[in-house]
C-alpha positions as CSV (number, residue, x, y, z in Angstrom):
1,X,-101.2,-43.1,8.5
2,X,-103.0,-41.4,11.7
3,X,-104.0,-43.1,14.6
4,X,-106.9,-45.7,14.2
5,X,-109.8,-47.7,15.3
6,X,-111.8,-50.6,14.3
7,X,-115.2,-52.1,16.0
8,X,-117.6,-54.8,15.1
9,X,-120.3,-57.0,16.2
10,X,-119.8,-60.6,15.7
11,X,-120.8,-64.2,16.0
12,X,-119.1,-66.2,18.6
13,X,-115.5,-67.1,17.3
14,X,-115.1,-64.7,14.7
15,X,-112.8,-62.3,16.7
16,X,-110.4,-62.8,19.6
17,X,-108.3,-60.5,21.5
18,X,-105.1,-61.9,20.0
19,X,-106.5,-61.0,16.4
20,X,-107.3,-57.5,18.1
21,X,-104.0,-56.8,19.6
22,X,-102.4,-58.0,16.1
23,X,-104.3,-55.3,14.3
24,X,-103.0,-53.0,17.3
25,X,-99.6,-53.7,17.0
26,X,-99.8,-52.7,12.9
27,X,-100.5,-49.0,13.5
28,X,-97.5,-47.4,12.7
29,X,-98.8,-44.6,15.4
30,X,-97.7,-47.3,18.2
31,X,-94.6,-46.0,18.3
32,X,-96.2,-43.4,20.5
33,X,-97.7,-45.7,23.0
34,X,-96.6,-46.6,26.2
35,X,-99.1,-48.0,27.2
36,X,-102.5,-50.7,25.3
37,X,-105.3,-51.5,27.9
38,X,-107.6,-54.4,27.3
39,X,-110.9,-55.4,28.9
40,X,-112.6,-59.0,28.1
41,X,-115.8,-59.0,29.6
42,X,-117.4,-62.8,29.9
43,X,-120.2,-64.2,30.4
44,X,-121.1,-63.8,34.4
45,X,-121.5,-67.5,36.1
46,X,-124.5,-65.8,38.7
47,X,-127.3,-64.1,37.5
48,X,-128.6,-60.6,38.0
49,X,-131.7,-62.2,39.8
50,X,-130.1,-64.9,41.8
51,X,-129.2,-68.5,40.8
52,X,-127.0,-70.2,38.3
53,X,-127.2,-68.7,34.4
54,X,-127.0,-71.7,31.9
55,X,-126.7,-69.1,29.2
56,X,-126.7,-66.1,27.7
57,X,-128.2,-64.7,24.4
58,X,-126.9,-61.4,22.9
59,X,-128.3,-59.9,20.4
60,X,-127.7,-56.4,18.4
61,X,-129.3,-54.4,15.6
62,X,-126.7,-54.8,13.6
63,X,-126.1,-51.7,12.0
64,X,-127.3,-49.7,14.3
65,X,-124.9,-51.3,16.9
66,X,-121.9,-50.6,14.8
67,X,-122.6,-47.0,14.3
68,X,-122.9,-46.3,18.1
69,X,-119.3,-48.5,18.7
70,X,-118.0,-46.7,16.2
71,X,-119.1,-42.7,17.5
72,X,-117.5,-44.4,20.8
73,X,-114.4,-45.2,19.4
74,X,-114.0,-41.7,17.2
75,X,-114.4,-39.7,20.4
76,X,-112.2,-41.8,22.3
77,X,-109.9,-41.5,19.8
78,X,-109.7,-38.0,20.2
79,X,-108.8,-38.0,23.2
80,X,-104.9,-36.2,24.1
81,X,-102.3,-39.1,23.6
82,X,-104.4,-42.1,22.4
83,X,-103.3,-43.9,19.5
84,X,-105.7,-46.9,18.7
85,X,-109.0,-47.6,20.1
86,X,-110.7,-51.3,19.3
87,X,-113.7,-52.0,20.2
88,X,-115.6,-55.6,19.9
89,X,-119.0,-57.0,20.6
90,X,-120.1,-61.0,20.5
91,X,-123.8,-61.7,19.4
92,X,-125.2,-65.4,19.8
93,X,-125.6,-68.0,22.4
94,X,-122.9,-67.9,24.8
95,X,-122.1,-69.9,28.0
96,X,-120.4,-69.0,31.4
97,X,-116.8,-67.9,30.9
98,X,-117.2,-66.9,27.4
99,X,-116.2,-63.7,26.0
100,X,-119.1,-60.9,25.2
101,X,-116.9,-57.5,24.9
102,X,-113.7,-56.9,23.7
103,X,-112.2,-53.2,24.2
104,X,-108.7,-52.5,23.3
105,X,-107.1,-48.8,24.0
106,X,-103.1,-48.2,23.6
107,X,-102.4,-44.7,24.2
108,X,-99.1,-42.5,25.5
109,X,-99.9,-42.9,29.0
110,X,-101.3,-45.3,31.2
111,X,-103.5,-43.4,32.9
112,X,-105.0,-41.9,29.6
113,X,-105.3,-45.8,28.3
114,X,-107.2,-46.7,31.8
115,X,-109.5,-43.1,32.2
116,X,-110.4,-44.3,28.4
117,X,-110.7,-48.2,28.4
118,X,-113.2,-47.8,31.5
119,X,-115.1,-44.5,29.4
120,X,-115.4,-47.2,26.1
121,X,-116.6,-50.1,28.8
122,X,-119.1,-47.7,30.5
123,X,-120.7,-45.9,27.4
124,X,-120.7,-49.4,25.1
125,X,-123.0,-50.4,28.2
126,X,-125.2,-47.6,27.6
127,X,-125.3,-46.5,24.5
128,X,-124.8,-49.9,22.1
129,X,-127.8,-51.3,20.6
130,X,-127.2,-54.2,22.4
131,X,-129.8,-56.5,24.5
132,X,-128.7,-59.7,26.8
133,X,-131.2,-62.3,28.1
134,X,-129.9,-64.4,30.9
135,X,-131.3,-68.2,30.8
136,X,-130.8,-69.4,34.5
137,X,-131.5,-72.4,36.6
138,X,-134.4,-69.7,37.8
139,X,-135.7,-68.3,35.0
140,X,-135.1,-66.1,32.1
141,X,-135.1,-62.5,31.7
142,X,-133.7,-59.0,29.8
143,X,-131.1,-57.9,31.3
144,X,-131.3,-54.3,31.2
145,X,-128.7,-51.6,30.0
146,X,-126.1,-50.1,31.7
């Protein structure tokens, strides 16, 4: 079995990071690791406007999303020494706290698994098919990309 990925957009519960890490830890390519990098993003308490956000809606084109996490993870993938690349997006209503991205690198070296983890972060940002709407104690609004 060669290194791996998996990615996915789902509904709030469906996935957590200790699911993701389990998946990690069954790629027999580990053994080359020395190094797995997460990042959780949550749901920010302060919105990108000013005042208090009561919550957040996410929502994805499905399929579309997928396919653009998934070209992320491929090339990351490829990248010299990285074993495993996970990436994980919530869609639904979610409040302050809760987690909305999951990315999950392990790699041979720590600085690959960190130069990667923040690429994956950066270009899921950009490039998913992904839209947020902040519901504050102000008003509501898109959030836009990036």
């Amino acid at each position: 079995m060669a290194a791996s990925y998996g990615v996915g957009v789902h509904e709030k519960g469906e996935i957590s990071l200790e699911r993701i890490l389990a998946e990690v830890k069954k790629n027999p390519e580990l053994e080359k690791a020395g190094a797995i990098g997460c990042y959780v993003g949550i749901v920010r308490g302060r919105g990108l406007k000013g005042g208090s956000v009561r919550k957040l809606l996410v929502q994805a084109y499905r399929e579309e999303a997928e396919e653009s996490l998934e070209k992320i993870a491929r090339e990351i993938l490829a990248k010299p020494g990285i074993v495993d690349v996970r990436i994980h997006h919530v869609v639904g209503e979610l409040e302050v706290g809760e987690p909305i991205l999951y990315v999950v690198i392990a790699g041979s070296r720590r600085r690959e698994v960190f130069e990667s983890l923040r690429e994956a972060v950066d270009r899921v940002k950009r490039e998913a098919a992904i839209r947020k709407k902040e519901i504050t104690d102000s008003g509501e609004y898109w959030v836009p990309r990036g």
